[in-house]
Kinemage of the C-alpha trace (Angstrom):
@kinemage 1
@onewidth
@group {chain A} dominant
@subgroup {mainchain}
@vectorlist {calphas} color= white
{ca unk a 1} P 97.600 70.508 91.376
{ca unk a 2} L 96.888 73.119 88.794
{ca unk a 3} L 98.190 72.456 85.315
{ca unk a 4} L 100.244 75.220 83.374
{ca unk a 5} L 97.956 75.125 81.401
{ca unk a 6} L 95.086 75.961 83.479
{ca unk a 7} L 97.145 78.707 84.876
{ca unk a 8} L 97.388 80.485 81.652
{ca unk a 9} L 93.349 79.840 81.208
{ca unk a 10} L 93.135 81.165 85.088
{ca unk a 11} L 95.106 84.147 84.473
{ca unk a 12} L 93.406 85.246 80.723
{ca unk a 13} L 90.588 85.295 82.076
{ca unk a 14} L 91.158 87.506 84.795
{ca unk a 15} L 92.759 89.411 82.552
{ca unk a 16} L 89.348 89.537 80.626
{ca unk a 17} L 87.426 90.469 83.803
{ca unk a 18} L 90.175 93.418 84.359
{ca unk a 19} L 89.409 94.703 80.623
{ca unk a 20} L 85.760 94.617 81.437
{ca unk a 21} L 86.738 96.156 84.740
{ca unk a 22} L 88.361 99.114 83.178
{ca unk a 23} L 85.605 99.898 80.895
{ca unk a 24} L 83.415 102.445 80.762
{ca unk a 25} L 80.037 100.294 81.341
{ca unk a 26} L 81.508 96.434 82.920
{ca unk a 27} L 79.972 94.136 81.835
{ca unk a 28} L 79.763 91.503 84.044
{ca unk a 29} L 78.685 91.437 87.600
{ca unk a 30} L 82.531 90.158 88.703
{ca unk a 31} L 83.554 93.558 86.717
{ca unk a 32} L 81.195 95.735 88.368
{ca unk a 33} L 82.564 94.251 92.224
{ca unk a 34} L 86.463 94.712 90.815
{ca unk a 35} L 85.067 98.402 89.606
{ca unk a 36} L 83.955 99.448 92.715
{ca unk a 37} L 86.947 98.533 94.088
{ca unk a 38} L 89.233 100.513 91.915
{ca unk a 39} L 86.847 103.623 92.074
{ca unk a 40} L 87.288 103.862 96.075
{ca unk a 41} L 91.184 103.542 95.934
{ca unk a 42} L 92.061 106.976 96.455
{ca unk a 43} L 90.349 106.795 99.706
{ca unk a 44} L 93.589 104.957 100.697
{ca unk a 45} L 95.838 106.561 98.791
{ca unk a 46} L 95.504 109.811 97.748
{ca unk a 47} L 97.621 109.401 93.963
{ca unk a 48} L 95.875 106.620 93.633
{ca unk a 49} L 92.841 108.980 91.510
{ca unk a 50} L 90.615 106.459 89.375
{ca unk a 51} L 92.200 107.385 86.205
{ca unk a 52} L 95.051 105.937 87.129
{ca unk a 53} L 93.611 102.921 88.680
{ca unk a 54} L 92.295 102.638 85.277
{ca unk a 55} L 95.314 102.985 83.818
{ca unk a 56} L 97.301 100.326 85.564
{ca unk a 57} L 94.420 97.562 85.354
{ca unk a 58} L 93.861 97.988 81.695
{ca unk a 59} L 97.838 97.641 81.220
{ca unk a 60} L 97.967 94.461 83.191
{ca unk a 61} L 94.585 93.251 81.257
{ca unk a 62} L 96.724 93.648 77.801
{ca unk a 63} L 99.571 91.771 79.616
{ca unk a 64} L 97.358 89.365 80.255
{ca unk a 65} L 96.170 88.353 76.727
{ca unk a 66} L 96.596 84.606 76.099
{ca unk a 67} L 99.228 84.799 73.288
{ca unk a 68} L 101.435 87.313 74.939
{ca unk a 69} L 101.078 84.800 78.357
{ca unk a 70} L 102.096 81.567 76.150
{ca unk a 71} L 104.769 83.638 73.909
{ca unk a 72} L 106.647 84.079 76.522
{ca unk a 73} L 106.396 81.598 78.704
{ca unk a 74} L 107.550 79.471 75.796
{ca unk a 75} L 111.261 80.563 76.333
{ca unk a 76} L 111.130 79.008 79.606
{ca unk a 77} L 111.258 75.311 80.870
{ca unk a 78} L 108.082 75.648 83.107
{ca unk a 79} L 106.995 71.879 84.499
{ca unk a 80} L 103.512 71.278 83.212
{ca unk a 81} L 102.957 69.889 86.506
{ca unk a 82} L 104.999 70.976 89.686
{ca unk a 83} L 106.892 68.300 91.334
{ca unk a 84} L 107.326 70.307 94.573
{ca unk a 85} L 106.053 73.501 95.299
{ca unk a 86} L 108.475 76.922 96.886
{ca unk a 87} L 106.907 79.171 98.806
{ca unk a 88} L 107.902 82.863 97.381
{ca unk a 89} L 107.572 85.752 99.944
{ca unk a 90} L 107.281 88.752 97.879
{ca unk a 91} L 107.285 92.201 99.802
{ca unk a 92} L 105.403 94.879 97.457
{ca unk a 93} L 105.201 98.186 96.978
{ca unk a 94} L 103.402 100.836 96.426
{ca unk a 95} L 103.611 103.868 94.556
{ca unk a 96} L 101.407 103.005 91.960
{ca unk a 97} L 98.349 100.830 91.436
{ca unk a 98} L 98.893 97.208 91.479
{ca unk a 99} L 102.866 97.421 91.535
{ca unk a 100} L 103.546 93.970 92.642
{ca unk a 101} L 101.025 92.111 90.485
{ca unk a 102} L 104.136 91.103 87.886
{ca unk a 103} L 105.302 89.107 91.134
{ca unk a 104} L 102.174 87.590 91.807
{ca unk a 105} L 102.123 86.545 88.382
{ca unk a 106} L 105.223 85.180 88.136
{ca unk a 107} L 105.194 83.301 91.324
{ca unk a 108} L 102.149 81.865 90.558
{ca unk a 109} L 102.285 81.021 86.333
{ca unk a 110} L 104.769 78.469 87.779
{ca unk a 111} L 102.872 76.587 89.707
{ca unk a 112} L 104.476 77.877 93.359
{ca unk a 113} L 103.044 79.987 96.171
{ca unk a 114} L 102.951 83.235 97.076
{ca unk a 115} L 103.469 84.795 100.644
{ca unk a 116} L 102.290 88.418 99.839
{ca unk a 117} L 103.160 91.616 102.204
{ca unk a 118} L 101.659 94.442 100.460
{ca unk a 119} L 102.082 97.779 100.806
{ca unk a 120} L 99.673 99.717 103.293
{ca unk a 121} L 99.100 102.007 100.523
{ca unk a 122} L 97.762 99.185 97.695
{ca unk a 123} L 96.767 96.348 99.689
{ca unk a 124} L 92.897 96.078 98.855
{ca unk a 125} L 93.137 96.154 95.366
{ca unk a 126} L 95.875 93.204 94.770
{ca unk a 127} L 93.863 91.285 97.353
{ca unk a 128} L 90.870 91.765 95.183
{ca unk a 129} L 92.277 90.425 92.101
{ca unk a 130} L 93.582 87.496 94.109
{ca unk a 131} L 90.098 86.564 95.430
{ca unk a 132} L 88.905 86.680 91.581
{ca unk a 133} L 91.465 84.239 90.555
{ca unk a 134} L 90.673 82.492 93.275
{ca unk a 135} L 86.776 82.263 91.818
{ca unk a 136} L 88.123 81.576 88.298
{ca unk a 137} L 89.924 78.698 89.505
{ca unk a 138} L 89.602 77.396 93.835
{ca unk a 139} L 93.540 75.878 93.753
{ca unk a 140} L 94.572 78.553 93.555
{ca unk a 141} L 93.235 79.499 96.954
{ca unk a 142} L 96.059 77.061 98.495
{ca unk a 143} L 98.991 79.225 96.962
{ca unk a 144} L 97.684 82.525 97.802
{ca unk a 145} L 98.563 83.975 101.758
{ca unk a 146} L 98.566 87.519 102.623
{ca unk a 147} L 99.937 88.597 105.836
{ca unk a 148} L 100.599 91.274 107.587
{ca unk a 149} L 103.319 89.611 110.151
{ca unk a 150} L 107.036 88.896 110.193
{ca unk a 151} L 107.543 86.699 107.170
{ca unk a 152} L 109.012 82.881 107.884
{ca unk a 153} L 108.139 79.913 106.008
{ca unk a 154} L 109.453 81.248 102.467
{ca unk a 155} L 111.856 79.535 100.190
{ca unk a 156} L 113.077 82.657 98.687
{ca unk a 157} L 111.926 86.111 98.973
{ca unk a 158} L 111.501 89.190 96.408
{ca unk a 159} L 111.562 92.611 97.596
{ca unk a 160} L 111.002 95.909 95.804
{ca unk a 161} L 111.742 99.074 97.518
{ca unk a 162} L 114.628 102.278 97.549
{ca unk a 163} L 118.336 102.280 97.735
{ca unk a 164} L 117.376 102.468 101.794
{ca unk a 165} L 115.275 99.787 101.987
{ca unk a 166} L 117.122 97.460 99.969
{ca unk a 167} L 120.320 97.562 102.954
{ca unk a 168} L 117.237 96.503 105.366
{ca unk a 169} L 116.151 93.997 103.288
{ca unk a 170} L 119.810 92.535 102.997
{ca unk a 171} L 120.184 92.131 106.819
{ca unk a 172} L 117.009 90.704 107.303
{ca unk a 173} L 116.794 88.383 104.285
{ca unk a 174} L 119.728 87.949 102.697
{ca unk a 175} L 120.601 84.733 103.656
{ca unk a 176} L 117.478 83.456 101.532
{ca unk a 177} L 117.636 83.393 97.848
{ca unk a 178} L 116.527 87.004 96.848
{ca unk a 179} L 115.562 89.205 94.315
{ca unk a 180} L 115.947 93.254 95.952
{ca unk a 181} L 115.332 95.943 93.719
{ca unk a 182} L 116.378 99.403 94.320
{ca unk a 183} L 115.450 102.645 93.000
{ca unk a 184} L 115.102 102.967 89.178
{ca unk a 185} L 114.399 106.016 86.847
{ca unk a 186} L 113.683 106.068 82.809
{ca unk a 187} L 114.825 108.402 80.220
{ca unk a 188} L 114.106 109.256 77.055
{ca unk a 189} L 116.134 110.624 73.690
{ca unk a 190} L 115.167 113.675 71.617
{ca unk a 191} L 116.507 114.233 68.690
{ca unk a 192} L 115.865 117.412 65.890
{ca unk a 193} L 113.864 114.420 63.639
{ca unk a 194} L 111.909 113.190 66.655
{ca unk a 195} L 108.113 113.970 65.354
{ca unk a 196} L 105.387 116.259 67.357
{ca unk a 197} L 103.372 112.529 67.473
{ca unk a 198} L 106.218 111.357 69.598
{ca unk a 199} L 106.583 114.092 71.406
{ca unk a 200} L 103.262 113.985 72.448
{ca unk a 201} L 103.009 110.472 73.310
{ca unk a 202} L 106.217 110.765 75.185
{ca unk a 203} L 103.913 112.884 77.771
{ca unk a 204} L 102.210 109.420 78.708
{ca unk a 205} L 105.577 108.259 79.630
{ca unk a 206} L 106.292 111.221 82.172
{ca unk a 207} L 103.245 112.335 83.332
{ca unk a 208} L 101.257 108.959 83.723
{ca unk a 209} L 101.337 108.076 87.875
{ca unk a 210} L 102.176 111.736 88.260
{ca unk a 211} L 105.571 110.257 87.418
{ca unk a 212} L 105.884 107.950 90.786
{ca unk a 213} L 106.488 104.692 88.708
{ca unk a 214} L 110.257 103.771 87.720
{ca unk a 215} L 108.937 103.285 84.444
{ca unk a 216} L 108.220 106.800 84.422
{ca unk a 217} L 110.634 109.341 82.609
{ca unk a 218} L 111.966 111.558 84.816
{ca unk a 219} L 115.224 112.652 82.471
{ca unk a 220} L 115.296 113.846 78.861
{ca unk a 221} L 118.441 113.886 76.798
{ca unk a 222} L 118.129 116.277 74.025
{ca unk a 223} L 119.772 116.942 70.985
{ca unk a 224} L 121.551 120.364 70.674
{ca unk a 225} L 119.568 122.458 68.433
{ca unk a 226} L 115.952 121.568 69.376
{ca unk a 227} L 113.554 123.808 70.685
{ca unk a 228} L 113.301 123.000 74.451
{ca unk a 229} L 110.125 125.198 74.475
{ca unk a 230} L 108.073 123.292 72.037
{ca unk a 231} L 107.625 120.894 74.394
{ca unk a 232} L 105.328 122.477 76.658
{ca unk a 233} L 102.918 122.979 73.724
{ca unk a 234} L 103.144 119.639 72.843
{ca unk a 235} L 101.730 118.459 76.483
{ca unk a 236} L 99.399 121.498 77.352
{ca unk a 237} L 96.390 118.602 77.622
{ca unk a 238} L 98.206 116.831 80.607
{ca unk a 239} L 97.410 120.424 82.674
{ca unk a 240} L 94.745 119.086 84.482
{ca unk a 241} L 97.443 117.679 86.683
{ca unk a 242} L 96.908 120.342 88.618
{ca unk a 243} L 93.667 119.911 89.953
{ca unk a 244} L 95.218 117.083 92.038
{ca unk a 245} L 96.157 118.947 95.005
{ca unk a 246} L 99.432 117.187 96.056
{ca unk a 247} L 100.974 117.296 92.621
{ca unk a 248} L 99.683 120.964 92.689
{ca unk a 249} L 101.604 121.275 95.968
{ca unk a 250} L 104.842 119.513 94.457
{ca unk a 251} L 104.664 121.773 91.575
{ca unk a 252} L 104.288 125.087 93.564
{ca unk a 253} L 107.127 123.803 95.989
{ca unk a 254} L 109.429 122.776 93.733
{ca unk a 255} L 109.061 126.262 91.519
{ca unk a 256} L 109.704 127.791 94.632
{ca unk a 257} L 113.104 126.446 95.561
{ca unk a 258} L 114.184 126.734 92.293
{ca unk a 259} L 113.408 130.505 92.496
{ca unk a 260} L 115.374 130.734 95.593
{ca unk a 261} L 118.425 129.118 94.314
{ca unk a 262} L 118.225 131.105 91.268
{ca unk a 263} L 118.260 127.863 88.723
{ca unk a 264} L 117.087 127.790 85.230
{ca unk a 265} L 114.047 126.106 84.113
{ca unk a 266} L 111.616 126.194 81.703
{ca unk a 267} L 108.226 126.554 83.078
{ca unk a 268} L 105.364 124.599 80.872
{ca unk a 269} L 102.406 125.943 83.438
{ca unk a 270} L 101.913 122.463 85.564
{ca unk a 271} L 105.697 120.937 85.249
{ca unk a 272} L 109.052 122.569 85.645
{ca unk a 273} L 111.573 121.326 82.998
{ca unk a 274} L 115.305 121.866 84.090
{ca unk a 275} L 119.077 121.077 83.630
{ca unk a 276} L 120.556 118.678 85.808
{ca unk a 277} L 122.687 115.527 85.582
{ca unk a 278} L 120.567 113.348 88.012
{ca unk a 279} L 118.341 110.808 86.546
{ca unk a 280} L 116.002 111.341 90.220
{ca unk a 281} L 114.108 114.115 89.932
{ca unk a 282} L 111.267 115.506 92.669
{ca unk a 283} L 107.571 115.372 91.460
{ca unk a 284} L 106.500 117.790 88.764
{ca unk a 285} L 110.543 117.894 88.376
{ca unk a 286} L 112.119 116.362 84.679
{ca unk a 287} L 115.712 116.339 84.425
{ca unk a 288} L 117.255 117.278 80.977
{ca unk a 289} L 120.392 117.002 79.203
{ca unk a 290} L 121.703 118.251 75.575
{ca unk a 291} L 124.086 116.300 73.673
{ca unk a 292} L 125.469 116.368 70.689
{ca unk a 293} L 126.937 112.779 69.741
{ca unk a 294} L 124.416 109.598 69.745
{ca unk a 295} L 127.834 107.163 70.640
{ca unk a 296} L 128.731 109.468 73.399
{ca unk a 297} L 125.634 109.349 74.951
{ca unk a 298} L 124.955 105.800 74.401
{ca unk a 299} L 127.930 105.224 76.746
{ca unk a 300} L 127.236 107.001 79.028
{ca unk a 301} L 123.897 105.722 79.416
{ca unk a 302} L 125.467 102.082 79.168
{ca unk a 303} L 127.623 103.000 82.886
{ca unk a 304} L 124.694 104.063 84.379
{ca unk a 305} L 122.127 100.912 83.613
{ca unk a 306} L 122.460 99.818 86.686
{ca unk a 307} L 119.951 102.745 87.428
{ca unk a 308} L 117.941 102.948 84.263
{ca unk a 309} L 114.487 100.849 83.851
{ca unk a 310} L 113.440 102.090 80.181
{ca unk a 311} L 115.334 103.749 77.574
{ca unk a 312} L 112.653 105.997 75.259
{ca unk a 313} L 113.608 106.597 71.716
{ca unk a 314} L 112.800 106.154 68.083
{ca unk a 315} L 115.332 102.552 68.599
{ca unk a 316} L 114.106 101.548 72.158
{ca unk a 317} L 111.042 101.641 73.620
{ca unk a 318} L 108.666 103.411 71.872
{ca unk a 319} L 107.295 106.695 72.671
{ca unk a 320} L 104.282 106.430 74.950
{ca unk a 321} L 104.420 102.596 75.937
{ca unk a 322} L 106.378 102.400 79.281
{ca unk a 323} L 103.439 101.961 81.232
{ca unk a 324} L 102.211 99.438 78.940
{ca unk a 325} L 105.131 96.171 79.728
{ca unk a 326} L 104.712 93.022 78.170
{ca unk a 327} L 105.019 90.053 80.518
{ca unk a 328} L 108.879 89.464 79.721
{ca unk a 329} L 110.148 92.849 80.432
{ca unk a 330} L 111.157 92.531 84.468
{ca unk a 331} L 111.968 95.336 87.002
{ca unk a 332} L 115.002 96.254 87.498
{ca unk a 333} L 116.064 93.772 84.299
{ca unk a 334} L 116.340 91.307 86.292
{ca unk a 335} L 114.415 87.773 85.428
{ca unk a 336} L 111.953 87.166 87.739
{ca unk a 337} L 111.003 84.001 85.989
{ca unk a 338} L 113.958 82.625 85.201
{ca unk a 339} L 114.979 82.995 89.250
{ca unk a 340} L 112.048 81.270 90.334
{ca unk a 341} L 112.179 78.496 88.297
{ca unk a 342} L 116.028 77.853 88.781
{ca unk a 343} L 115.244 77.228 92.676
């Protein structure tokens, strides 16, 4: 039995060996293995480019610190030691580097075990990290199964997929206690006193992934009487998107069609910014809005959070961070925590 304790210990210091990982030089020869695994990723998946392998592990290494583990697990009425164990199934996915390592977590922080399907498109790396924790601490090695078959055996199940999937997963696993997330986008607020430093870090928010990630903004709502244009001189550094040849192709495509249908957009040389009411928007696509009336907007925003991950803006989340979650904030806003312990 593995005390909570020792799980938080476990779990800072992978988060330590992740750091290291993500470094320029690791450190450590357990950083150096986890390295080379993150540098071969794209061989698997091709948006998976080692920057943003990077990326992802170095967020999850600052989620990982020891006083943002213990802050908020404090909220919660974990057992220090488990009187029975559930068995979580957790179907992952993946459109960006270590999606489904927030499940892992929280499946595993309280004291239960995980029954992993991973996506064919980030299986190796998750697996890695597993087989670290497993080195930090061996107990953990009983509540860690992979598989690649039908799932059976679970207690409850969380799934993470689109608006399609989530109808499949209902048939098939509905009768279990569930968790099914559907598609999610983020947006972000301009207003005429939002600063160029904001405006700049906003590009980490959309660009980040190549924008794949529901924490990525993919809609801007901005205030009547700013200069739409300025914005594509505020990002010119995130061009190198283009060398990535499937972004290039979504970019080129994209421009395209909306050259055929004759629609506006404003063309910042390596993303197309245009009007449009959906919050979805293709790759190298971003959605934008004006408006004129904070209130107004807020409401509206308010009827569609069923669809909304992040809210940017100078009184949510702060420009540049969505890709940087602390443990507590959950996909799709729903408590991942809270439903595991409550079984």
């Amino acid at each position: 039995m593995i005390t909570l304790q020792q799980r938080i210990n476990a779990f800072t210091r992978l988060g330590y060996i992740m750091k290291d990982a993500a470094s320029p030089e690791p450190s450590s020869a357990e950083a150096e293995k986890l390295r080379k695994v993150m540098d071969r990723q794209q061989q698997h998946n091709i948006w998976f480019t080692p920057d943003n392998v990077i990326r992802s592990v170095e967020a999850i290494a600052k989620m990982l610190e020891k006083d943002k583990l213990e802050k908020w697990l404090e909220q919660y009425k974990i057992p220090y030691n488990p009187v029975s164990i559930k068995t979580i199934a957790v179907i992952m996915a993946g459109n960006i580097p270590l999606v489904g390592f927030h499940d892992f977590l929280c499946t595993l922080i309280t004291g239960n075990r995980i029954l992993a399907r991973t996506s064919s498109k980030d299986s190796e790396l998750i697996r890695t990290v597993a087989e670290i924790l497993c080195r930090i601490n061996s107990r953990f090695s009983e509540n860690i199964i992979f598989t690649d078959r039908i799932l059976s055996g679970y207690d409850a199940i969380i799934a993470t997929g689109s608006d399609n999937t989530s109808r499949y997963f209902e048939y098939y696993f509905g009768k279990k206690p569930h968790i099914f997330r559907k598609n999610r986008n983020s947006v972000a607020i301009l207003s005429k006193h939002t600063d160029e430093k904001d405006i700049r870090s906003l590009a980490i928010d959309i660009f980040s992934y190549y924008g794949l990630g529901c924490r990525n903004v993919s809609k801007l709502f901005i205030e009547e009487g700013m200069n739409i244009n300025d914005l594509s001189y505020y990002w010119q550094q995130w061009s190198q998107l283009l060398c990535h040849s499937p972004y290039a192709n979504n970019y080129l495509y994209n421009k395209s069609l909306l050259n055929i249908n004759k629609q506006e957009y404003i063309d910042t040389g390596f993303s197309l910014l245009t009007p449009g009411t959906s919050l979805t928007s293709p790759v190298s696509v971003i959605h934008y809005d004006l408006f004129n009336n904070m209130k107004s907007l807020m409401e509206e925003l308010h009827l569609q959070a069923d669809k909304i991950q992040c809210i940017v803006s100078e009184n949510h989340i702060a420009f540049g961070q969505t890709q940087f979650p602390g443990p507590g904030e959950y996909a799709d806003n729903t408590d991942t925590l809270d439903f595991i312990i409550s079984l």
